[in-house]
FINUVO-357713 format. One record per atom (N, C-alpha, C): residue number from 1; atom name; x, y, z. Coordinates in steps of 0.02 Angstrom, whole numbers, always signed. Layout:
REM residues N
(NUM,CA,(X,Y,Z))
...
REM end
This chain:
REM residues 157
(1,N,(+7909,+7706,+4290))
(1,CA,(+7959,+7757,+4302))
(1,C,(+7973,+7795,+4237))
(2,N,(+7973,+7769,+4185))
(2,CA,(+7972,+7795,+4131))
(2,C,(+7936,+7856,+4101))
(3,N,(+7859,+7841,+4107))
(3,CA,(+7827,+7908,+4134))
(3,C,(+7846,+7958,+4148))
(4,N,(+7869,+7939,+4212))
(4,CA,(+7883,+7994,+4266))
(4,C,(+7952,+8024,+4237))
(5,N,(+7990,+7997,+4214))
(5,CA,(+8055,+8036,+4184))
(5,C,(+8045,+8066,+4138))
(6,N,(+7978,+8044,+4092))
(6,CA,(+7978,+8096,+4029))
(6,C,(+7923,+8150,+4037))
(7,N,(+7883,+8147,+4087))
(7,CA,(+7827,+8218,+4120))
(7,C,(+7897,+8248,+4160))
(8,N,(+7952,+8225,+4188))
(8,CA,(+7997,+8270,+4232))
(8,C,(+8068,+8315,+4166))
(9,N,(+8067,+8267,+4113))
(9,CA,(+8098,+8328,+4053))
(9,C,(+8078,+8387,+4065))
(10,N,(+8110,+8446,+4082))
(10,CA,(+8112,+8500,+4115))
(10,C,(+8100,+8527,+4046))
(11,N,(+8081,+8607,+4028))
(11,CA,(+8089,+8647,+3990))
(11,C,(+8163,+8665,+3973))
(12,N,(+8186,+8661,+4039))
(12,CA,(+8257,+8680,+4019))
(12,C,(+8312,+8623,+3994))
(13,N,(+8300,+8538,+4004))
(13,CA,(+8312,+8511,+3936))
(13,C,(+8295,+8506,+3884))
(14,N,(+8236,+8523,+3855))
(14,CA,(+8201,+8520,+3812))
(14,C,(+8210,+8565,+3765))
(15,N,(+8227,+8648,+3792))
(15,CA,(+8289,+8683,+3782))
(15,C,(+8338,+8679,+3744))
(16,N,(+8378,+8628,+3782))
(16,CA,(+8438,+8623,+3788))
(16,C,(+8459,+8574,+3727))
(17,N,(+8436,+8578,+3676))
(17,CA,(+8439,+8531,+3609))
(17,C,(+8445,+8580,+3553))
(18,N,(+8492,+8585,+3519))
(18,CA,(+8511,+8635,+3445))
(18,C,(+8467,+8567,+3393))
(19,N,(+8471,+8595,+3337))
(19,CA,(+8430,+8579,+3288))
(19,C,(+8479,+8519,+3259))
(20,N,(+8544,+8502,+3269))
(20,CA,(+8588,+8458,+3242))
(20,C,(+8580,+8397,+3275))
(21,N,(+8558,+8339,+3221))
(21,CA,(+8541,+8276,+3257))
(21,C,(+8620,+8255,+3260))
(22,N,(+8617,+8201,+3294))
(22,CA,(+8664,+8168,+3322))
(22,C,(+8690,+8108,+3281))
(23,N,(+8738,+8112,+3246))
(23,CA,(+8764,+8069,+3189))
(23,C,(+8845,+8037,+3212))
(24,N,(+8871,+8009,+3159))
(24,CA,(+8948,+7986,+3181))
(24,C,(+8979,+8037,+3173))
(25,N,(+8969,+8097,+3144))
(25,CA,(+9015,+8138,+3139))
(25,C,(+9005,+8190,+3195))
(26,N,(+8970,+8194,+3266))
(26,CA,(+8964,+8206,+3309))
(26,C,(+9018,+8230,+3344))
(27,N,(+9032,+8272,+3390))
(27,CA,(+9085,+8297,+3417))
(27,C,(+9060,+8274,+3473))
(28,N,(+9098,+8242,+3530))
(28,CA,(+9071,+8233,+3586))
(28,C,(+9130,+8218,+3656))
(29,N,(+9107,+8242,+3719))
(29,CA,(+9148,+8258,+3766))
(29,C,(+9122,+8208,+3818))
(30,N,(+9163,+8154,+3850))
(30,CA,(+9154,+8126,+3896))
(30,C,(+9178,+8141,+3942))
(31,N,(+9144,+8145,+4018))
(31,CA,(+9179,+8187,+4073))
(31,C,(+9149,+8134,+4145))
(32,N,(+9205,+8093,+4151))
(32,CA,(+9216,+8068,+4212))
(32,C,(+9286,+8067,+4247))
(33,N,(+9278,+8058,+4317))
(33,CA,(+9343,+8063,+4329))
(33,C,(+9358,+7979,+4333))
(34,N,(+9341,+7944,+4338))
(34,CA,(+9362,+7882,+4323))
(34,C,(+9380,+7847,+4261))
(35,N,(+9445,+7833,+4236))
(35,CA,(+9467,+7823,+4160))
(35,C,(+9435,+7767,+4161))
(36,N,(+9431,+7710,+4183))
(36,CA,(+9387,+7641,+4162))
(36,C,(+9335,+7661,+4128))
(37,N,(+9299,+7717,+4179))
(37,CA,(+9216,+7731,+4139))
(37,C,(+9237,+7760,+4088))
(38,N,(+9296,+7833,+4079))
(38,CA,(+9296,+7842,+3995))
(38,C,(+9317,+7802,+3940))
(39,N,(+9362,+7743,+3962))
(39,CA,(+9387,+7715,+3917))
(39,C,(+9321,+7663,+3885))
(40,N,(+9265,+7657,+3941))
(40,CA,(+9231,+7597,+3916))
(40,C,(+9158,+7641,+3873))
(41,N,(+9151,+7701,+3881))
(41,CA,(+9103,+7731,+3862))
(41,C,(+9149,+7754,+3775))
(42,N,(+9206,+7746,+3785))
(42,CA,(+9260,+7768,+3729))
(42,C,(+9252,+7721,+3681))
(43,N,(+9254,+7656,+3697))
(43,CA,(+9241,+7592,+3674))
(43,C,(+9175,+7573,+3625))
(44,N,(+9132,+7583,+3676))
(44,CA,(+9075,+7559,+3655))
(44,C,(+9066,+7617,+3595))
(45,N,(+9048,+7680,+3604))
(45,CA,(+9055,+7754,+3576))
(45,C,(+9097,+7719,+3493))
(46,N,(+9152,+7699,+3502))
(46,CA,(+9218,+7690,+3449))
(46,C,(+9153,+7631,+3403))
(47,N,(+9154,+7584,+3429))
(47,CA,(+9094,+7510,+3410))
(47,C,(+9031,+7537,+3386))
(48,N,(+9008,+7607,+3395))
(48,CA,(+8943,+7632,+3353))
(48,C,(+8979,+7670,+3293))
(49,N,(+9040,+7665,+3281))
(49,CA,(+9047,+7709,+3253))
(49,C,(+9055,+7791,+3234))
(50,N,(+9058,+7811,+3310))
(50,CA,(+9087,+7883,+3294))
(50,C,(+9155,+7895,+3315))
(51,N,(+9155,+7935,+3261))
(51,CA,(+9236,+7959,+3248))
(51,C,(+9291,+8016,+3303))
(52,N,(+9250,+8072,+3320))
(52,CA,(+9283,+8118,+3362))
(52,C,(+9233,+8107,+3437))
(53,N,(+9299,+8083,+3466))
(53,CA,(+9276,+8068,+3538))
(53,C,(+9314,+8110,+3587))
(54,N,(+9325,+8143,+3648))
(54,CA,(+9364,+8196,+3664))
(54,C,(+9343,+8169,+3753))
(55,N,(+9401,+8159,+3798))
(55,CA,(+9359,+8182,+3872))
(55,C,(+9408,+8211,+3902))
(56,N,(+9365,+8218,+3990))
(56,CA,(+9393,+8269,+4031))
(56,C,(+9382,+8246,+4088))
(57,N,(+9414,+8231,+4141))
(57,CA,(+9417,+8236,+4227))
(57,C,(+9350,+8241,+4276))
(58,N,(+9352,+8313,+4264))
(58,CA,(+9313,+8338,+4306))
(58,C,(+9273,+8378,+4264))
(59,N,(+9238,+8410,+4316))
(59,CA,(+9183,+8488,+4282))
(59,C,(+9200,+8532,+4267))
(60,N,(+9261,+8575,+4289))
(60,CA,(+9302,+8613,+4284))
(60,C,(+9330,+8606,+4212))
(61,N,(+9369,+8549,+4201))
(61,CA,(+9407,+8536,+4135))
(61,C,(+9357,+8520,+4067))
(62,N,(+9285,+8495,+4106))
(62,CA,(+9244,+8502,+4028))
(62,C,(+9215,+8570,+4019))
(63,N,(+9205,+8615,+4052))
(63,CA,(+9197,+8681,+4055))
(63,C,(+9253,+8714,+4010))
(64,N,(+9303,+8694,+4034))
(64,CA,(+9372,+8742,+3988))
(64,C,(+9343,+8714,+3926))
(65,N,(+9347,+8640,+3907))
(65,CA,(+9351,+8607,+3848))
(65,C,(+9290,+8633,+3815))
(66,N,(+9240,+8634,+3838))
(66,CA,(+9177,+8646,+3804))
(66,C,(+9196,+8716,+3761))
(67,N,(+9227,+8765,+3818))
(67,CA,(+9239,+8826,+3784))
(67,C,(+9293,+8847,+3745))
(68,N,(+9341,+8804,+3749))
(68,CA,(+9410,+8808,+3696))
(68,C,(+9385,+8780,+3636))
(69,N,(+9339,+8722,+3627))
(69,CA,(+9326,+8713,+3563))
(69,C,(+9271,+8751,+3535))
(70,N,(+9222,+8753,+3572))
(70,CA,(+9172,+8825,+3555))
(70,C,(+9215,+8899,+3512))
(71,N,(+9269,+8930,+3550))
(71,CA,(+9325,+8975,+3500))
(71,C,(+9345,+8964,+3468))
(72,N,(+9385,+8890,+3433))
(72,CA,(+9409,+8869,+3384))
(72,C,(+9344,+8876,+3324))
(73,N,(+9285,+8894,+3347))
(73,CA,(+9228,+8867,+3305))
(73,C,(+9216,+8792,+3296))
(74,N,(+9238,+8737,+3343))
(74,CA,(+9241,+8666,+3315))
(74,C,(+9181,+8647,+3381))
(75,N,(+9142,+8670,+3398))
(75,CA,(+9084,+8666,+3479))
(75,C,(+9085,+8571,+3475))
(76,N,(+9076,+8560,+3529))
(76,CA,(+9052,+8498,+3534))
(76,C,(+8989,+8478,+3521))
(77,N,(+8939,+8413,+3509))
(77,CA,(+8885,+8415,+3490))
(77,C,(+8850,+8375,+3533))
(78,N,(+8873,+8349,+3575))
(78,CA,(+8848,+8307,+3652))
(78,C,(+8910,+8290,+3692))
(79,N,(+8860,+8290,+3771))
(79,CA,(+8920,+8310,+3826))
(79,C,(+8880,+8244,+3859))
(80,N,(+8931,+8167,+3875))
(80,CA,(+8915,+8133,+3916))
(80,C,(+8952,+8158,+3993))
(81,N,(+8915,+8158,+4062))
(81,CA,(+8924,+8180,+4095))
(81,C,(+8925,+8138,+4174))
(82,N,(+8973,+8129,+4218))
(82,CA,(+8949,+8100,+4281))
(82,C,(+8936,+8139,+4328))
(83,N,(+8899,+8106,+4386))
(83,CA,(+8870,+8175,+4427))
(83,C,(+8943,+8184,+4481))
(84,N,(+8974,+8122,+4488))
(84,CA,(+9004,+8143,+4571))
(84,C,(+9067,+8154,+4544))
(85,N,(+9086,+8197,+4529))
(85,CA,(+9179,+8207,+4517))
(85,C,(+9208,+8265,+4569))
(86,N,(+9266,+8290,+4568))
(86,CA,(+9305,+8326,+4611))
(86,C,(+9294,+8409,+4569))
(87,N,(+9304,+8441,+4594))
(87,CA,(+9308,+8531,+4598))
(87,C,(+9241,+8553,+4564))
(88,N,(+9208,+8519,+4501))
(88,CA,(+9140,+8540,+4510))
(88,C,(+9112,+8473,+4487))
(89,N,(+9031,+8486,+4501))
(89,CA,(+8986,+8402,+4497))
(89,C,(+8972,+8404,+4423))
(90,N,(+8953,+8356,+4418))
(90,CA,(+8908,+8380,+4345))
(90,C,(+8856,+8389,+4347))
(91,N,(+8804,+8400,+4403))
(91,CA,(+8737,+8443,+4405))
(91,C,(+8768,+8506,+4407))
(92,N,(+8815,+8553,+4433))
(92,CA,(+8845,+8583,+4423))
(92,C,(+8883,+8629,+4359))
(93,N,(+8883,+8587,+4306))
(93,CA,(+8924,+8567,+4256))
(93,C,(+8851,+8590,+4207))
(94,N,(+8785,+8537,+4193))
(94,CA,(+8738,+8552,+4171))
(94,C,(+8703,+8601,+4195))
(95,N,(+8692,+8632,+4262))
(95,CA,(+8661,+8705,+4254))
(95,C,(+8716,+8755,+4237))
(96,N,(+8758,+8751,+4237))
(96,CA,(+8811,+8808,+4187))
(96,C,(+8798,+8804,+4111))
(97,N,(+8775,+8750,+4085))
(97,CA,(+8782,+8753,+4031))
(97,C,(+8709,+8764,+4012))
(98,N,(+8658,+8757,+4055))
(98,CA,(+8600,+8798,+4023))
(98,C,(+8577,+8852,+4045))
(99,N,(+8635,+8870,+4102))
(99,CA,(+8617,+8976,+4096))
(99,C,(+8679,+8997,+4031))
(100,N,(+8710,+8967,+4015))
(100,CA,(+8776,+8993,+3958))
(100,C,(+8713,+8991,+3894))
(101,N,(+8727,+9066,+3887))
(101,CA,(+8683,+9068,+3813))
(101,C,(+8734,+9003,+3736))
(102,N,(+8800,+9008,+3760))
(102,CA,(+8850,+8971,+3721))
(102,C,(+8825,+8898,+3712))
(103,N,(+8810,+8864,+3777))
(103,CA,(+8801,+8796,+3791))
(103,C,(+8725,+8773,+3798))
(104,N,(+8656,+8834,+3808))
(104,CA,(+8615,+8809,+3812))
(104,C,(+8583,+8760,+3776))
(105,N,(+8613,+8761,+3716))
(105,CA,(+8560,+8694,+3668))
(105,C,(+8621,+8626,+3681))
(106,N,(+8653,+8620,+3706))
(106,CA,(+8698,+8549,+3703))
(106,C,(+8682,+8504,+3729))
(107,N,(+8639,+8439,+3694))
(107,CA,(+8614,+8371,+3737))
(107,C,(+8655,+8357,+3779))
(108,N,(+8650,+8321,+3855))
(108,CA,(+8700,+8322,+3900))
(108,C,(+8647,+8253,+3918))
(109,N,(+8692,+8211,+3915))
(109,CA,(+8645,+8152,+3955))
(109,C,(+8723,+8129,+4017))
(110,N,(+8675,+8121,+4074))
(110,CA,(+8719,+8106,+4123))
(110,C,(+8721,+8046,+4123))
(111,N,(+8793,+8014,+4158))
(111,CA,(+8795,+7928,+4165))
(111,C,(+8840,+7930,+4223))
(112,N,(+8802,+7908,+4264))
(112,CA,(+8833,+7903,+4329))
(112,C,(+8796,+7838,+4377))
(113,N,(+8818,+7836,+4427))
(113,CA,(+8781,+7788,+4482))
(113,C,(+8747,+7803,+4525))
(114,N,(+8718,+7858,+4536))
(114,CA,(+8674,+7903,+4557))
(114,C,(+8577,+7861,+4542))
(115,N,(+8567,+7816,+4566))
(115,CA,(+8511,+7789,+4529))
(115,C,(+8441,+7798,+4563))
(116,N,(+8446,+7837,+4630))
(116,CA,(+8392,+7864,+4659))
(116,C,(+8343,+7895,+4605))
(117,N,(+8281,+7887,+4617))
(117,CA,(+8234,+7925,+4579))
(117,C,(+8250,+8001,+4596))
(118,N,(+8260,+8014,+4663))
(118,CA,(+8263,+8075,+4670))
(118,C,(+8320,+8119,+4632))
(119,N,(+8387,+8080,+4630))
(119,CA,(+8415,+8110,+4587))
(119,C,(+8425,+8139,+4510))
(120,N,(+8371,+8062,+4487))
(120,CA,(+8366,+8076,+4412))
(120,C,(+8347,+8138,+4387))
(121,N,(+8272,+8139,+4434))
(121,CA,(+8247,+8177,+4421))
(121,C,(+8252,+8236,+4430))
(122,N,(+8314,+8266,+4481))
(122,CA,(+8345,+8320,+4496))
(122,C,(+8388,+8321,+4439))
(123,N,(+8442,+8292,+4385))
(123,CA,(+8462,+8314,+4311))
(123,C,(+8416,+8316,+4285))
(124,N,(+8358,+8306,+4274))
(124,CA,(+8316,+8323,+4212))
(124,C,(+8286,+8373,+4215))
(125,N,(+8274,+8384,+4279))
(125,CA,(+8231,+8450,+4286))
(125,C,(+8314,+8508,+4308))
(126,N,(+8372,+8508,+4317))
(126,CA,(+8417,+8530,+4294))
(126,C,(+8434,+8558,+4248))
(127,N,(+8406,+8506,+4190))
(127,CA,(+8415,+8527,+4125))
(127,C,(+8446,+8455,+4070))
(128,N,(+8464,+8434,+4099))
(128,CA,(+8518,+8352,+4091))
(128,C,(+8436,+8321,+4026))
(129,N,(+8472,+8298,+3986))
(129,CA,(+8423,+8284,+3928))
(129,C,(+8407,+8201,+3917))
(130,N,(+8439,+8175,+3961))
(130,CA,(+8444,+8088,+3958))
(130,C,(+8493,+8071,+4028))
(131,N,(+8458,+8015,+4067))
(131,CA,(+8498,+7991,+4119))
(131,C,(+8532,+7925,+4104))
(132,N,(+8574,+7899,+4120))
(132,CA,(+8607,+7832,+4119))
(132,C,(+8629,+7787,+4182))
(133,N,(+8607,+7754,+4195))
(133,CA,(+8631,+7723,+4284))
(133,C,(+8691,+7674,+4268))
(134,N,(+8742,+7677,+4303))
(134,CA,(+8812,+7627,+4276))
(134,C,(+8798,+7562,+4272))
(135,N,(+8805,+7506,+4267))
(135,CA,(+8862,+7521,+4212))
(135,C,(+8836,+7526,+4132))
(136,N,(+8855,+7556,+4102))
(136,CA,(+8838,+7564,+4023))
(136,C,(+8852,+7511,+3970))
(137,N,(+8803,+7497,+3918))
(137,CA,(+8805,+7435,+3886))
(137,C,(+8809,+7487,+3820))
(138,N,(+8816,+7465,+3765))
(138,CA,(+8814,+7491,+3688))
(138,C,(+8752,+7499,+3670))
(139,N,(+8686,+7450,+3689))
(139,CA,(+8622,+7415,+3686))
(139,C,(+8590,+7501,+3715))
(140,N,(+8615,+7506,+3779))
(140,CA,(+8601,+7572,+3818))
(140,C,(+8617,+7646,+3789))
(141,N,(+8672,+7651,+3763))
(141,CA,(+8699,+7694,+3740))
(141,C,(+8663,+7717,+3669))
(142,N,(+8650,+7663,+3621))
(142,CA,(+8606,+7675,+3572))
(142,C,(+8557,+7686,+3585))
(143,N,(+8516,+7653,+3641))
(143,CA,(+8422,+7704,+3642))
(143,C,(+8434,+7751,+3665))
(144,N,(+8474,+7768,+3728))
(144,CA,(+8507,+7844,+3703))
(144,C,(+8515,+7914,+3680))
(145,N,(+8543,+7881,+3645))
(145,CA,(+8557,+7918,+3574))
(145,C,(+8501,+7936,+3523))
(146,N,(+8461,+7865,+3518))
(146,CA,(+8392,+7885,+3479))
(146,C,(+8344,+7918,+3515))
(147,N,(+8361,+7925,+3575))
(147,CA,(+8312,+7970,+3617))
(147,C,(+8315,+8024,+3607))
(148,N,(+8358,+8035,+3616))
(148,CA,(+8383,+8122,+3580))
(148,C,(+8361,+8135,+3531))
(149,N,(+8368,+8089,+3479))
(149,CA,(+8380,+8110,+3409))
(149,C,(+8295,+8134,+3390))
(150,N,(+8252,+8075,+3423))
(150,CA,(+8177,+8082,+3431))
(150,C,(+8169,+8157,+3453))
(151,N,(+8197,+8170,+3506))
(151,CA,(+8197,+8231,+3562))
(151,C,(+8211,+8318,+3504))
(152,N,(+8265,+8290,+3457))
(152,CA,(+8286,+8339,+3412))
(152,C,(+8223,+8337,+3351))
(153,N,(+8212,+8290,+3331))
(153,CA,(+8163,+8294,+3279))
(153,C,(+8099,+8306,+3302))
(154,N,(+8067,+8312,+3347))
(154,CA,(+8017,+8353,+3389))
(154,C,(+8022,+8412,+3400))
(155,N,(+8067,+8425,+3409))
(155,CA,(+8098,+8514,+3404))
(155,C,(+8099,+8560,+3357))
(156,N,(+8103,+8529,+3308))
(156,CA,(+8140,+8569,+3243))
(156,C,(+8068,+8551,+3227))
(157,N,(+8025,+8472,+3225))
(157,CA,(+7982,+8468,+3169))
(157,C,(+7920,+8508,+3204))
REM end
């Protein structure tokens, strides 16, 4: 399956990566509507060591957020994302943010319970830059993270 998730990395995640690797000083937006999942993705996140952690509800409210801190000039630098929330999804959520010339480079790895192949592979070819199936471990969260980071240094190099 592995394979198959990294021949299904879409152009438009692949895209969807700015040249800034992913460090502790990371800005980052967690968006579920379930507080257990943010508090425990908050947790683990806090236990690697990064410092500015930020979340939101729904799709709707990381949309505002994405773009209130984008004006401040302070942008976020990864958007963890779930697919099933209320007023918008986060497949939803990730194709807005890779037609937004603003948001197109922002790693967005989804973490949800969504664990169908069919779905994965519908965020990646979305645009969604890393999938996560619940529940989330730290162990998980760090390859991750170095996936990206691999994903960014392929880009730039």
């Amino acid at each position: 399956m592995r394979k198959l998730l990294a021949s299904a990395l879409s152009d438009k995640a692949r895209d969807g990566l700015g040249a800034k690797m992913i460090t502790k000083d990371a800005r980052i937006l967690l968006v579920d509507d379930l507080n257990l999942i943010r508090r425990m993705l908050r947790q683990c996140l806090d236990e690697m060591g990064f410092k500015y952690i930020e979340d939101a509800t729904d799709g709707n409210e990381a949309i505002f957020k994405l773009s209130k801190a984008r004006s401040k000039g302070v942008p976020f630098d990864l958007l963890f994302l779930d697919w099933n929330m209320p007023n918008k999804t986060g497949i939803e959520v990730v194709e807005y943010c890779r037609a937004s010339e603003l948001f197109k480079d922002l790693p967005i790895i989804m973490v949800t319970a969504e664990a169908e192949k069919k779905n994965v592979l519908r965020a990646l070819m979305n645009g969604a830059n890393d999938y996560i199936v619940k529940p989330v471990s730290a162990d998980i969260l760090r390859a991750k993270l170095d996936h990206i980071n691999e994903q960014l240094k392929k880009k730039v190099g």
